[in-house]
VEXGU-865391 format. One record per atom (N, C-alpha, C): atom name; z, x, y. Coordinates in steps of 0.2 Angstrom, whole numbers, plus 5000, padded with zeros to 4 digits. Atoms other than C-alpha are relative to their C-alpha. Layout:
N
+-------+------+------+------+
| vexba |    w |    u |    v |
+-------+------+------+------+
|    CA |    Z |    X |    Y |
...
+-------+------+------+------+
end
This chain:
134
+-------+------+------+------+
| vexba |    w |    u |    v |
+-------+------+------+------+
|     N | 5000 | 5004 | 4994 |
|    CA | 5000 | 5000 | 5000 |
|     C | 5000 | 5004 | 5006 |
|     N | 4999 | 4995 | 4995 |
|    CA | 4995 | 5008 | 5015 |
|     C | 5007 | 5000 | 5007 |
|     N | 4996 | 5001 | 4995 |
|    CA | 5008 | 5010 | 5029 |
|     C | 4999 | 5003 | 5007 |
|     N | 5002 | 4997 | 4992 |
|    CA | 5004 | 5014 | 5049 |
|     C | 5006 | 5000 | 5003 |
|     N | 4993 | 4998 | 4993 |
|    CA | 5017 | 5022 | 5062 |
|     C | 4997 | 5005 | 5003 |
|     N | 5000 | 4999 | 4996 |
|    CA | 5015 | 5024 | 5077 |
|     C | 5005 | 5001 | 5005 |
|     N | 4996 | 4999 | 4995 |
|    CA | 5026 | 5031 | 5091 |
|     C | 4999 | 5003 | 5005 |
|     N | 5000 | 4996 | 4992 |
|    CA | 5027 | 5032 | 5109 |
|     C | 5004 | 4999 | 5006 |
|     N | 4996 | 4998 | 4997 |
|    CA | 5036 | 5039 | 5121 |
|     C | 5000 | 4993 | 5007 |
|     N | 5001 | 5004 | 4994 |
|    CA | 5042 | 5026 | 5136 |
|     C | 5005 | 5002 | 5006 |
|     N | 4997 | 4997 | 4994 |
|    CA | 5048 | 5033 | 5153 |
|     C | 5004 | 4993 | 5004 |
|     N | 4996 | 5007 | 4995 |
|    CA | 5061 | 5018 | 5157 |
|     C | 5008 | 5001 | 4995 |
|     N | 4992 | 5000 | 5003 |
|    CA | 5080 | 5016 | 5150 |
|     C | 4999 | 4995 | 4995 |
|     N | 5000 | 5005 | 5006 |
|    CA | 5083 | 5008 | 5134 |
|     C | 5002 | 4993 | 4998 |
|     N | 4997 | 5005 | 5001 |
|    CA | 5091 | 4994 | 5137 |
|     C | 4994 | 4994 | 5001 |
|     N | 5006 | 5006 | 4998 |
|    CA | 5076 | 4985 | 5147 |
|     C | 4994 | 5001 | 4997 |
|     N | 5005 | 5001 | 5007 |
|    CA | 5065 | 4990 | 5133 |
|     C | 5001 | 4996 | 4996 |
|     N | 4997 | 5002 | 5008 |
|    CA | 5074 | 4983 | 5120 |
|     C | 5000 | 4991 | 5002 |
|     N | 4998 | 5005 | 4998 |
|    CA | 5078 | 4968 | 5131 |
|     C | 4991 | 4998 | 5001 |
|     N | 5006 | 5001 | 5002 |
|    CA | 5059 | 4966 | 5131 |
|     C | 4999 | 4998 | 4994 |
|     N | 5000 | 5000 | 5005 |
|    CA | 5056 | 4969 | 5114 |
|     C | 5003 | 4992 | 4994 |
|     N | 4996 | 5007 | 5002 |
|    CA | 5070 | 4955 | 5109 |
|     C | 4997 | 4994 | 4999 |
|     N | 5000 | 5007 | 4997 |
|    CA | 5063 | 4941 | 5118 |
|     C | 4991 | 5001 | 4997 |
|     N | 5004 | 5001 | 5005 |
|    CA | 5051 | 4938 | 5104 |
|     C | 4994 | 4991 | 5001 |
|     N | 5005 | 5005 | 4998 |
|    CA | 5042 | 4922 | 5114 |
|     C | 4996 | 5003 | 5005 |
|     N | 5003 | 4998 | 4996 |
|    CA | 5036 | 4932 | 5126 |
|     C | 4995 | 5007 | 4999 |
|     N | 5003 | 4996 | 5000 |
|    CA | 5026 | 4944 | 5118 |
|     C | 4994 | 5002 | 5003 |
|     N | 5003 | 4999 | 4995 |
|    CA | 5011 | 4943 | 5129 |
|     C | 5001 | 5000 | 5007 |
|     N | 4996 | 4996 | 4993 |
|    CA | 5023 | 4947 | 5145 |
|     C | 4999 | 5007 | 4999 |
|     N | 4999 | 4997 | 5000 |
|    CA | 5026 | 4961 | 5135 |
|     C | 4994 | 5007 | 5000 |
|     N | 5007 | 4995 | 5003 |
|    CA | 5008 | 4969 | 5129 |
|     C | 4994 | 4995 | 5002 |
|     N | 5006 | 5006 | 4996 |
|    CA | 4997 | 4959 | 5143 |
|     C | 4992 | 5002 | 4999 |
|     N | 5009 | 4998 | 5002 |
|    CA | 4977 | 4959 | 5141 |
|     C | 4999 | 5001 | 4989 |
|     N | 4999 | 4999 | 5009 |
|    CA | 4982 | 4964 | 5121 |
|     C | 5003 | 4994 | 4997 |
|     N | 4999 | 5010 | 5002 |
|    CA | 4990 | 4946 | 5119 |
|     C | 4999 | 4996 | 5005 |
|     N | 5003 | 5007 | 4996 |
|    CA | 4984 | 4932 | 5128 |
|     C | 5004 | 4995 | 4999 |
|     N | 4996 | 5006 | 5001 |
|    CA | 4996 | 4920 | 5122 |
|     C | 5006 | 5001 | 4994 |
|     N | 4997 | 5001 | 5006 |
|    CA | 5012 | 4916 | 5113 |
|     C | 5004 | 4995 | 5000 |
|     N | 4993 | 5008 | 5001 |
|    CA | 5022 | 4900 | 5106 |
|     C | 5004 | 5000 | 4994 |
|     N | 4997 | 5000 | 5007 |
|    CA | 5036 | 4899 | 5096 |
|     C | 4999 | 4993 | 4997 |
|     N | 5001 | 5008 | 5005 |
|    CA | 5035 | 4886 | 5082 |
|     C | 5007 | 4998 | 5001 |
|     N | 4993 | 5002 | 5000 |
|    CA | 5050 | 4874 | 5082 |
|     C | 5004 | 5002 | 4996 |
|     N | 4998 | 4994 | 5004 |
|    CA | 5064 | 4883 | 5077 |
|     C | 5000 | 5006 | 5001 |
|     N | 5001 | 4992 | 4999 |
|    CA | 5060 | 4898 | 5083 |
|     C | 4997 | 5006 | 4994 |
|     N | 4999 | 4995 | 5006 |
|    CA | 5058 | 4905 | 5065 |
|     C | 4992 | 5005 | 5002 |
|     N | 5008 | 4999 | 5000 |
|    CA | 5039 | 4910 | 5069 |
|     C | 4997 | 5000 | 5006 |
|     N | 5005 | 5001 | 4996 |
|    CA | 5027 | 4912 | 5083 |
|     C | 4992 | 5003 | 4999 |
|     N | 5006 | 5001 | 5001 |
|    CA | 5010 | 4910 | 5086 |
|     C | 4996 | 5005 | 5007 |
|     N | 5002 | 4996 | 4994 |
|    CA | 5001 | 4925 | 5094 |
|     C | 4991 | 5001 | 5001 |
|     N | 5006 | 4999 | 4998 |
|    CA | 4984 | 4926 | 5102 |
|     C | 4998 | 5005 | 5003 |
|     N | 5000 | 4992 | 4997 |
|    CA | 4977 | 4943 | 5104 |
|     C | 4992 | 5000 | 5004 |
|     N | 5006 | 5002 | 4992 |
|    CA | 4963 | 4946 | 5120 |
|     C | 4995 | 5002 | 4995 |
|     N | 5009 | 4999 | 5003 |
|    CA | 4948 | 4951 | 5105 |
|     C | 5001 | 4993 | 4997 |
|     N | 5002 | 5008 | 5005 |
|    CA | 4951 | 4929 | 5099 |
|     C | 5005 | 5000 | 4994 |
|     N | 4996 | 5002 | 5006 |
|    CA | 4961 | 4932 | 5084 |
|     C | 5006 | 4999 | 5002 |
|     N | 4995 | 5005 | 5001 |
|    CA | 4976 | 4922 | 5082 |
|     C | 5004 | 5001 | 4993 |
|     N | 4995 | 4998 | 5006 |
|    CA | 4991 | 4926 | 5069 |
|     C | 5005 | 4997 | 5001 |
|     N | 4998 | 5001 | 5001 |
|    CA | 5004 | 4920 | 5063 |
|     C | 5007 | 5002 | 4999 |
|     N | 4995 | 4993 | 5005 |
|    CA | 5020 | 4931 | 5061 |
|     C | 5009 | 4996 | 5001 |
|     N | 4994 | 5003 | 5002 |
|    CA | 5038 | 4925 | 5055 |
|     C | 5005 | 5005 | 5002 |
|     N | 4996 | 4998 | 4996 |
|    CA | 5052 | 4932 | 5065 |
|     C | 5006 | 5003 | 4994 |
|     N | 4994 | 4999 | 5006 |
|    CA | 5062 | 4941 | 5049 |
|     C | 5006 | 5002 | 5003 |
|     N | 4995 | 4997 | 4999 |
|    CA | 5075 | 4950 | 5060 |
|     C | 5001 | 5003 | 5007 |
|     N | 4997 | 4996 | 4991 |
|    CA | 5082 | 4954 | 5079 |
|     C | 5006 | 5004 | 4998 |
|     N | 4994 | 4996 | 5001 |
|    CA | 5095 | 4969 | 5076 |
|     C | 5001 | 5002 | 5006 |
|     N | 4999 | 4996 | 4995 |
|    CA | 5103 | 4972 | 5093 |
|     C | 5002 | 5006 | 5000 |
|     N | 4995 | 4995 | 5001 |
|    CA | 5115 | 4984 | 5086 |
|     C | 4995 | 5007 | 4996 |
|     N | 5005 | 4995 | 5002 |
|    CA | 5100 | 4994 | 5078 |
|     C | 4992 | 5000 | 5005 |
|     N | 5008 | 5001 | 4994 |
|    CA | 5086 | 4990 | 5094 |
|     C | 4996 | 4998 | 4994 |
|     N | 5006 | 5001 | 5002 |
|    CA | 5075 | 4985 | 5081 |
|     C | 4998 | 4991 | 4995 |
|     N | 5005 | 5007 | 5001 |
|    CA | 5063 | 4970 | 5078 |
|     C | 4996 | 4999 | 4994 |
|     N | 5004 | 5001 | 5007 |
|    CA | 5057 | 4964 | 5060 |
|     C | 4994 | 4995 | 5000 |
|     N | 5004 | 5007 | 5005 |
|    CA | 5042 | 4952 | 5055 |
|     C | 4994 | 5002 | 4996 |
|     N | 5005 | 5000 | 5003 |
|    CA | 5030 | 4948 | 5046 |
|     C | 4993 | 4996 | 5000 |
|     N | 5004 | 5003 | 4995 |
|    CA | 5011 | 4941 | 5050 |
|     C | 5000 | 4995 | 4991 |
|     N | 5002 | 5004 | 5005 |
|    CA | 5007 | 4927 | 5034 |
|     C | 4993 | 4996 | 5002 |
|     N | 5008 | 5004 | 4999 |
|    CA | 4990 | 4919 | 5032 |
|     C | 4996 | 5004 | 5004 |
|     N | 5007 | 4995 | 4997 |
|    CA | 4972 | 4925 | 5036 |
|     C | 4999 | 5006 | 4995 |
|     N | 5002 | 4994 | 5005 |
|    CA | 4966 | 4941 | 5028 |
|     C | 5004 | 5004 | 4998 |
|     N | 4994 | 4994 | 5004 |
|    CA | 4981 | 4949 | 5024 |
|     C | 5005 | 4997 | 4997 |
|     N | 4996 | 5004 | 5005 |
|    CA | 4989 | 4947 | 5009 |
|     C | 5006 | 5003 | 4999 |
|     N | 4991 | 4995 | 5000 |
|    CA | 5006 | 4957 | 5014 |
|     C | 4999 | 5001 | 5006 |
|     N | 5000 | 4997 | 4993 |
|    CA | 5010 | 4960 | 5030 |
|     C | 5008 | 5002 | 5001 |
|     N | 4993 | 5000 | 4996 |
|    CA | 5028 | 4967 | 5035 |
|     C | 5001 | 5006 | 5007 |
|     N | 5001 | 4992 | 4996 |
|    CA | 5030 | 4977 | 5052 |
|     C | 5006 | 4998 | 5003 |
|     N | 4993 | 4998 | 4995 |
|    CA | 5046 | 4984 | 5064 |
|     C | 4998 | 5004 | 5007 |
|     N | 4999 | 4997 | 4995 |
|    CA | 5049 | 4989 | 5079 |
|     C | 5008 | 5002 | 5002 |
|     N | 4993 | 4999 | 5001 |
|    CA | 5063 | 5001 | 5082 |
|     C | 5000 | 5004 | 5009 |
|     N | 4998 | 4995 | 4994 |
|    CA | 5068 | 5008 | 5100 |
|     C | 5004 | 5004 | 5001 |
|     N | 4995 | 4995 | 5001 |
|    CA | 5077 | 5023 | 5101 |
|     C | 5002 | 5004 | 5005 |
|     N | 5001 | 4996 | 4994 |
|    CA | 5084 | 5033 | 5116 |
|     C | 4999 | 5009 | 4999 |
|     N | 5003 | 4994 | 5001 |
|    CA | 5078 | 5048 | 5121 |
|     C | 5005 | 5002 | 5007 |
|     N | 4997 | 4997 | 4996 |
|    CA | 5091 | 5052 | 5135 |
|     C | 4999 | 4993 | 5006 |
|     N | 5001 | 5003 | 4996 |
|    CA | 5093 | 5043 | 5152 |
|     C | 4993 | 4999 | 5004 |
|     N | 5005 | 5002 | 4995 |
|    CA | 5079 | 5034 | 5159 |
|     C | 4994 | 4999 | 4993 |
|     N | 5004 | 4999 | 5004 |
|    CA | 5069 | 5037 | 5142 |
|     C | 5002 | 4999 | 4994 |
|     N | 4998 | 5003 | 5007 |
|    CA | 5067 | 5030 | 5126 |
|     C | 4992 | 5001 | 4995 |
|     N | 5007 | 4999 | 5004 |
|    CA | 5052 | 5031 | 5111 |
|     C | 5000 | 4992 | 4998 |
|     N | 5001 | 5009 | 5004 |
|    CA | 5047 | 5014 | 5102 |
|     C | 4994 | 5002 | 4991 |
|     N | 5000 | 4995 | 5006 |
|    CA | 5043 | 5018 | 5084 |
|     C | 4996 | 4993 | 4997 |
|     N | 5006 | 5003 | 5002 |
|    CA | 5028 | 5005 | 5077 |
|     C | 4999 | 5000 | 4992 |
|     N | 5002 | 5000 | 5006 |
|    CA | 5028 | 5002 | 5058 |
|     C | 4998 | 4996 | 4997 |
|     N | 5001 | 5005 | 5004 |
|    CA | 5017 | 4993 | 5046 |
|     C | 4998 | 5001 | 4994 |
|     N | 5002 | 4998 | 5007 |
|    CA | 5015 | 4990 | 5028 |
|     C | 4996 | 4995 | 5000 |
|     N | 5003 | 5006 | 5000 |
|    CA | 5000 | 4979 | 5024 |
|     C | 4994 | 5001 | 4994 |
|     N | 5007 | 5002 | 5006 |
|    CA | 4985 | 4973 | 5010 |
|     C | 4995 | 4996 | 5004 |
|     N | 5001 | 4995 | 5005 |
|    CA | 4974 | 4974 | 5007 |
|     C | 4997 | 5007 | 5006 |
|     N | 5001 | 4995 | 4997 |
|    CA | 4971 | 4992 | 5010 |
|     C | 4993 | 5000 | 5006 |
|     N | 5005 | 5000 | 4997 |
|    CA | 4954 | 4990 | 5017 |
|     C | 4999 | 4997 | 5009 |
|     N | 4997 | 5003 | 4994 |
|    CA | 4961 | 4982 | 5034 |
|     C | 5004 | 5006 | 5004 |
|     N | 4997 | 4997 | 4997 |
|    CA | 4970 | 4996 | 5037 |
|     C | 4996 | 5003 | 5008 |
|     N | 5003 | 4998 | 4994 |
|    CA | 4957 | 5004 | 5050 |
|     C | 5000 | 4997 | 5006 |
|     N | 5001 | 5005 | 4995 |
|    CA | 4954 | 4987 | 5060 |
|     C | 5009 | 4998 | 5003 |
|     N | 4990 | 5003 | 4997 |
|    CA | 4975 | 4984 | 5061 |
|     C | 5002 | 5006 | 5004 |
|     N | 5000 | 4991 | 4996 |
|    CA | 4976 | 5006 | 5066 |
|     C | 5000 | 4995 | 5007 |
|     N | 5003 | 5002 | 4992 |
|    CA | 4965 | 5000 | 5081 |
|     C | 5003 | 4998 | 5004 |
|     N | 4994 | 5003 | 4996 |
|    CA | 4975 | 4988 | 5086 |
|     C | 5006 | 5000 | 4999 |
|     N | 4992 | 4999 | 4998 |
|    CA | 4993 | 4992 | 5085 |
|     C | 4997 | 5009 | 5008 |
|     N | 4999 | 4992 | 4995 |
|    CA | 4985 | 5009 | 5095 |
|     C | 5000 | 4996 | 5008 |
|     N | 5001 | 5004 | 4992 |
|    CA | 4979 | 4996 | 5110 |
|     C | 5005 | 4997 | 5001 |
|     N | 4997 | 5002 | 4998 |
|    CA | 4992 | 4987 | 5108 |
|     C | 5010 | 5004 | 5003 |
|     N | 4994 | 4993 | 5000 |
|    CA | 5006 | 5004 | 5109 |
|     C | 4996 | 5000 | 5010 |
|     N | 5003 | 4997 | 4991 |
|    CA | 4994 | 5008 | 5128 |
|     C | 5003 | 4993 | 5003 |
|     N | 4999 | 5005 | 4994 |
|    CA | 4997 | 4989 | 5135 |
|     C | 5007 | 4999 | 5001 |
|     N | 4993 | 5002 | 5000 |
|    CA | 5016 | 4989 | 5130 |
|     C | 5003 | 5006 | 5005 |
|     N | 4998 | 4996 | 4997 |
|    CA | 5017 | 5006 | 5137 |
|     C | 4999 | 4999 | 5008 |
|     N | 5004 | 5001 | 4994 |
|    CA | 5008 | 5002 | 5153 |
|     C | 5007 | 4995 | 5003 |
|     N | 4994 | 5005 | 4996 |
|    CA | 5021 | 4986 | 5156 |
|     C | 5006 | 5005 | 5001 |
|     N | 4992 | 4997 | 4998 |
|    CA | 5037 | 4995 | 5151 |
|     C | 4999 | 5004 | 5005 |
|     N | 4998 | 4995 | 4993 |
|    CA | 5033 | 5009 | 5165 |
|     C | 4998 | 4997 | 5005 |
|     N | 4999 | 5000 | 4994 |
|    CA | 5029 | 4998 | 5177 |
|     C | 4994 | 5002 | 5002 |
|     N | 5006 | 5000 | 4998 |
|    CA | 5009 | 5003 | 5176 |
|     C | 4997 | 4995 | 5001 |
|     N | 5004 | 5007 | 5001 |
|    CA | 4997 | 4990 | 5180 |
|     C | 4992 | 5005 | 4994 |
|     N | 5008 | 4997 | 5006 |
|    CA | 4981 | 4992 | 5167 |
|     C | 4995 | 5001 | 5001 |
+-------+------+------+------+
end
């Protein structure tokens, strides 16, 4: 099963990353132009993400760990028959912190097109947290 990690560096304090990161309805606040859209499903277990190339996903809210910064879920339905990914924010000293991007997923032959986009999606995350316009 292939797995992709991705890590990068963010020039801002960790709290208001993480406090980002959290707030798991607003993910197209967080990685604008790269999502287009997001709604949770009733309940909150799940939201519905719309990314800026039209595809539309599905991903299941497995886990919010304050106490570990890091963000679990998983995408179900469509081409992929496994999906689990995390996001863990880590501090790097005052003012700066990295954000740690992992996925496991099927089938392998997806792996490329998925690469691509967590890579576009790591620049538009970065771009907001520091506060750059895109």
């Amino acid at each position: 099963m292939p797995t992709i990690r991705k890590e990068m560096p963010i020039a801002a304090g960790i709290d208001s990353v993480w406090a980002a990161f959290r707030d798991v309805g607003a993910v197209h606040r967080l990685a604008p132009g790269f999502v287009t859209d997001c709604r949770m499903e009733e309940g909150g277990a799940a939201r519905i993400v719309t990314f800026g190339n039209g595809m539309v996903a599905r991903e299941v809210i497995v886990d919010v760990d304050d106490a570990g910064r890091r963000l679990a879920y998983a995408v179900v339905g469509g081409r992929l028959t496994h999906h689990n990914a995390s996001f863990e924010v880590i501090d790097d000293g005052p003012g700066r912190c990295r954000v740690v991007w992992r996925a496991d997923l099927l089938p392998a032959d997806l792996k490329p097109a998925i690469e691509g986009m967590m890579e576009q999606g790591m620049l538009a995350m970065q771009r907001r947290l520091e506060g750059r316009a895109a």
